[in-house]
C-alpha positions as CSV (number, residue, x, y, z in Angstrom):
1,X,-13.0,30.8,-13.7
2,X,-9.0,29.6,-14.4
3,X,-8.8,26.6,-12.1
4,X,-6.1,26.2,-9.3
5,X,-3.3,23.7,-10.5
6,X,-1.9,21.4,-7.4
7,X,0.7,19.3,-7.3
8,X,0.7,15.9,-5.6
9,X,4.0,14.5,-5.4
10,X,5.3,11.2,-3.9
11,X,6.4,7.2,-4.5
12,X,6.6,5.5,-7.2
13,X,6.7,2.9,-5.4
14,X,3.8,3.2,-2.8
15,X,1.7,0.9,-0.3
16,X,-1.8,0.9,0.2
17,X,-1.8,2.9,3.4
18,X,-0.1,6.0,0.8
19,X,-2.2,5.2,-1.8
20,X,-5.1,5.6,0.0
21,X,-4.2,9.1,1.5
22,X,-3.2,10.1,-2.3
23,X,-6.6,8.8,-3.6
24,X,-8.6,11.1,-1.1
25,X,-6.4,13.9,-2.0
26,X,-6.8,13.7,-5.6
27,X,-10.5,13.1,-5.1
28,X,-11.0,16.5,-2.9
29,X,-9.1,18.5,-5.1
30,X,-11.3,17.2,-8.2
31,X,-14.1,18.3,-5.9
32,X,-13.1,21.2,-5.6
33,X,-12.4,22.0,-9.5
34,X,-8.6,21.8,-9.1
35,X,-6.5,20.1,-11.8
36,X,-4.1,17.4,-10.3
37,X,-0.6,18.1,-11.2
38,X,1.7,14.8,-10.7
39,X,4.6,12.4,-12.0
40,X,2.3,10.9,-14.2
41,X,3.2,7.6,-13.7
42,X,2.7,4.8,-11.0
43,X,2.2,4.7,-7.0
44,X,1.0,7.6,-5.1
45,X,0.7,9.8,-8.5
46,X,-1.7,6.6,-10.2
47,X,-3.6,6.8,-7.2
48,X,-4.0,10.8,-6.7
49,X,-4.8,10.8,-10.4
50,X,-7.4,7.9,-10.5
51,X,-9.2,9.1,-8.0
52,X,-9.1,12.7,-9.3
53,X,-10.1,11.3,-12.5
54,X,-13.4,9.4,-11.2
55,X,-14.8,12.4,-9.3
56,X,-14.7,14.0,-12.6
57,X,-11.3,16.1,-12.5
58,X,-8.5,16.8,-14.8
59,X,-5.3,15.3,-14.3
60,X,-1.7,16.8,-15.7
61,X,0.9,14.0,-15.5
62,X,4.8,15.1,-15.9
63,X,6.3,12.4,-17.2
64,X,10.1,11.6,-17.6
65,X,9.7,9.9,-20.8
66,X,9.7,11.3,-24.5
67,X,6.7,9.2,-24.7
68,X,3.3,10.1,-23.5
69,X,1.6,6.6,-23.8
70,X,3.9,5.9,-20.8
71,X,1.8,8.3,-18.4
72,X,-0.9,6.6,-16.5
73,X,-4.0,6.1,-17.8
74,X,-5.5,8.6,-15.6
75,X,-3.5,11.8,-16.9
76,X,-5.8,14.1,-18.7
77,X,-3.0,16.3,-19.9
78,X,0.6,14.7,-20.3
79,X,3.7,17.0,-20.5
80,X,6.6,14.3,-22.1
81,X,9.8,15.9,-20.7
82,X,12.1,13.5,-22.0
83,X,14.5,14.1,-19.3
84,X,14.5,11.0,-17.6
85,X,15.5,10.8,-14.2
86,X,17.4,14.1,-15.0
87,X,14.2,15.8,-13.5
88,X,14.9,14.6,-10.3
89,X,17.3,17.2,-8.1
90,X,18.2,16.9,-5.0
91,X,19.0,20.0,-2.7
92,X,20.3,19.5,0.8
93,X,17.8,17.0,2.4
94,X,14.8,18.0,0.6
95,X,14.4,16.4,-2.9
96,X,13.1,18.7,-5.6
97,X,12.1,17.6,-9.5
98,X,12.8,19.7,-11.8
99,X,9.0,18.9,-13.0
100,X,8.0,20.9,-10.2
101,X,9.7,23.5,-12.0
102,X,8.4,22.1,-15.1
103,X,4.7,23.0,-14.0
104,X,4.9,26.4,-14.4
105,X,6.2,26.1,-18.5
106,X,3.3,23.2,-18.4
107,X,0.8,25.5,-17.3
108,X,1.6,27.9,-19.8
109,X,1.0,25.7,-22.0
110,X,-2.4,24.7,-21.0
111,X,-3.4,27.7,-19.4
112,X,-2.9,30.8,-21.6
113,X,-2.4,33.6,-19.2
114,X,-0.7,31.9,-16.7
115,X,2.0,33.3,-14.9
C-alpha cells in the first residue's frame, strides 16, 4: 500500500508547549504509516519529525539549503532545494512555502506513480 504523505508545517523557532503538540502529531501520523512531510530543520518540524522518527516512521524534510547535512537529524528523506528563504511566499495573510508546492515534485521523486 503507497503511504499518505502529510505535511506538518510551523516555527522555527518554537516553545515547548508547540513542540509538544508537533511531537504527538508526528507520532500519530507515524502510527498510522504516514510519512511526515516538513521544513526539515529546527522547532516544530525537529519535533514533528523526532517523534515521527521514534514510533518508527519516515520523515521527508524540505530544506532551504543546497546542503542536505543541514536537515535535522530526524529527516529520513531530504529534498535540498537550495532556494533559501526564496521558498517562503507570502499571499494575502496566509503564508505559503513554495516547499509546499515543492512536495508534490518531492513525491515524485520518492514515490513513483505519484500524481
Amino acid at each position: 500500500m503507497t503511504p499518505v504523505y502529510v505535511s506538518v508545517t510551523g516555527a522555527a523557532g518554537s516553545d515547548d508547549g508547540l513542540d509538544a503538540h508537533a511531537a504527538e502529531v508526528g507520532r500519530l501520523l507515524a502510527e498510522h504509516g504516514c510519512v511526515v512531510v516538513c521544513g526539515g530543520l529546527g522547532g516544530v518540524m525537529e519535533a514533528a519529525a523526532r517523534a515521527a522518527g521514534e514510533a518508527g516512521g519516515q520523515v521527508l524534510g524540505i530544506i532551504p539549503t543546497e546542503d542536505r547535512r543541514s536537515a535535522n537529524r530526524y529527516c529520513t528523506l531530504v529534498a535540498a532545494t537550495g532556494m533559501g528563504q526564496a521558498r517562503n511566499l507570502a499571499v494575502g495573510v496566509h503564508a505559503v512555502t513554495t516547499a509546499e508546492d515543492a512536495v508534490t515534485t518531492a513525491l515524485r521523486l520518492v514515490s513513483p506513480g505519484h500524481q
